[in-house]
C-alpha positions in Angstrom: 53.3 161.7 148.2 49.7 160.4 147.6 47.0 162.4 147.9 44.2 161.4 150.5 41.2 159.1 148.9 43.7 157.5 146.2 43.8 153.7 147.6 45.6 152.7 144.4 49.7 152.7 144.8 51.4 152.3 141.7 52.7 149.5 140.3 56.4 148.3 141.3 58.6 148.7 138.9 60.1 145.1 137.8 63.3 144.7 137.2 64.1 142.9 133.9 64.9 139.2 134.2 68.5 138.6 134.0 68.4 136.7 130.8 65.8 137.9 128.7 66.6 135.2 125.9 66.8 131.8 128.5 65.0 129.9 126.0 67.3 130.9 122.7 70.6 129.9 124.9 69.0 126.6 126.0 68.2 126.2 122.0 72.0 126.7 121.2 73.2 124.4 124.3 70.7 121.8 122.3 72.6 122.4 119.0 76.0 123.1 120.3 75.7 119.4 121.7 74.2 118.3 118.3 77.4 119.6 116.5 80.0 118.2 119.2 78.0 114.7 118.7 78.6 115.3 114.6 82.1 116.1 115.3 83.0 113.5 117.5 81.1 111.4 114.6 83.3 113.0 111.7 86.6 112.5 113.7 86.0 108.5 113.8 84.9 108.6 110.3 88.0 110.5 109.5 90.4 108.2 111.7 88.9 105.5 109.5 89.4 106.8 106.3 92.9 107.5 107.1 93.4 103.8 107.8 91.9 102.6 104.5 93.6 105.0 102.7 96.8 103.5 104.5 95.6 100.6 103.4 94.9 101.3 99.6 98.6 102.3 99.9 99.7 99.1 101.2 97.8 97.2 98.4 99.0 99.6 95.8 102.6 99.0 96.4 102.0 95.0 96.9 100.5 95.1 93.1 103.0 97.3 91.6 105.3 94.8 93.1 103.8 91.8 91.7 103.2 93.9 88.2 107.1 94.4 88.0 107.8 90.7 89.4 105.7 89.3 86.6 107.1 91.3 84.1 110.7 90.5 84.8 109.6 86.6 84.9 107.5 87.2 81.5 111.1 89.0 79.8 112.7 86.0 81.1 110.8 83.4 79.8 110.4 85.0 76.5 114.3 85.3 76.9 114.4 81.3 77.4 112.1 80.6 74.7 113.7 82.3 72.1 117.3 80.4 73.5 115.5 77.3 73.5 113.7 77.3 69.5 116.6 76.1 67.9 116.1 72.7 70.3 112.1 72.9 69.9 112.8 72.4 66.4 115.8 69.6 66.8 112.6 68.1 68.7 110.1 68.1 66.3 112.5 67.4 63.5 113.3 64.0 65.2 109.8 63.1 66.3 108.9 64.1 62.6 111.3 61.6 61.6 110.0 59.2 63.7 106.8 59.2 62.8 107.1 59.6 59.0 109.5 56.0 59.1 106.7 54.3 61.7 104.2 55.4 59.0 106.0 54.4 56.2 106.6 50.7 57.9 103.0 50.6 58.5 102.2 51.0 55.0 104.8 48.8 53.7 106.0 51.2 51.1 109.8 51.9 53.4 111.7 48.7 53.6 114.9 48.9 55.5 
């Protein structure tokens, strides 16, 4: 009860708001959206990656390919080479020939 001559009532009490921290969550609604943008960022960047790296893969197996096709034709070839010196040298034995009779005509010293 008040007494008479007091004018002043007290103050009403306020309830508290609520949500005392409004402007925290709105901070962390600003940065939760931040983070799903970087997400959504890494996941392409990811998805990319993957695809290179299924393409280094690829290219990988298309050079070890090549690698082993070249050595197989560089065996064989050194395989055919070495079969085919004994004719080199029937070659250059003739053409040898040749040229040391054509020469020796030339300088009139070989009379056939």
């Amino acid at each position: 009860m008040m007494t008479p001559g007091h004018d002043s009532y007290p103050t009403p009490m306020v309830p508290p708001h609520p949500c005392q921290h409004e402007g925290d969550i709105s901070v962390l609604n600003a940065a939760l959206a931040e983070i799903k943008d970087t997400l959504r960022d890494l996941k392409d960047l990811l998805a990319s990656n993957a695809a290179l790296e299924e393409q280094a893969i690829i290219t990988r197996n298309s050079l070890k390919e090549i690698n082993e096709r070249l050595r197989s034709v560089e065996l064989e070839q050194a395989r055919s080479k070495g079969n085919s010196k004994w004719m080199d040298r029937i070659v250059w034995a003739i053409t040898s020939a040749a040229l040391g009779l054509l020469l020796g005509m030339a300088s009139g010293k070989l009379a056939i």
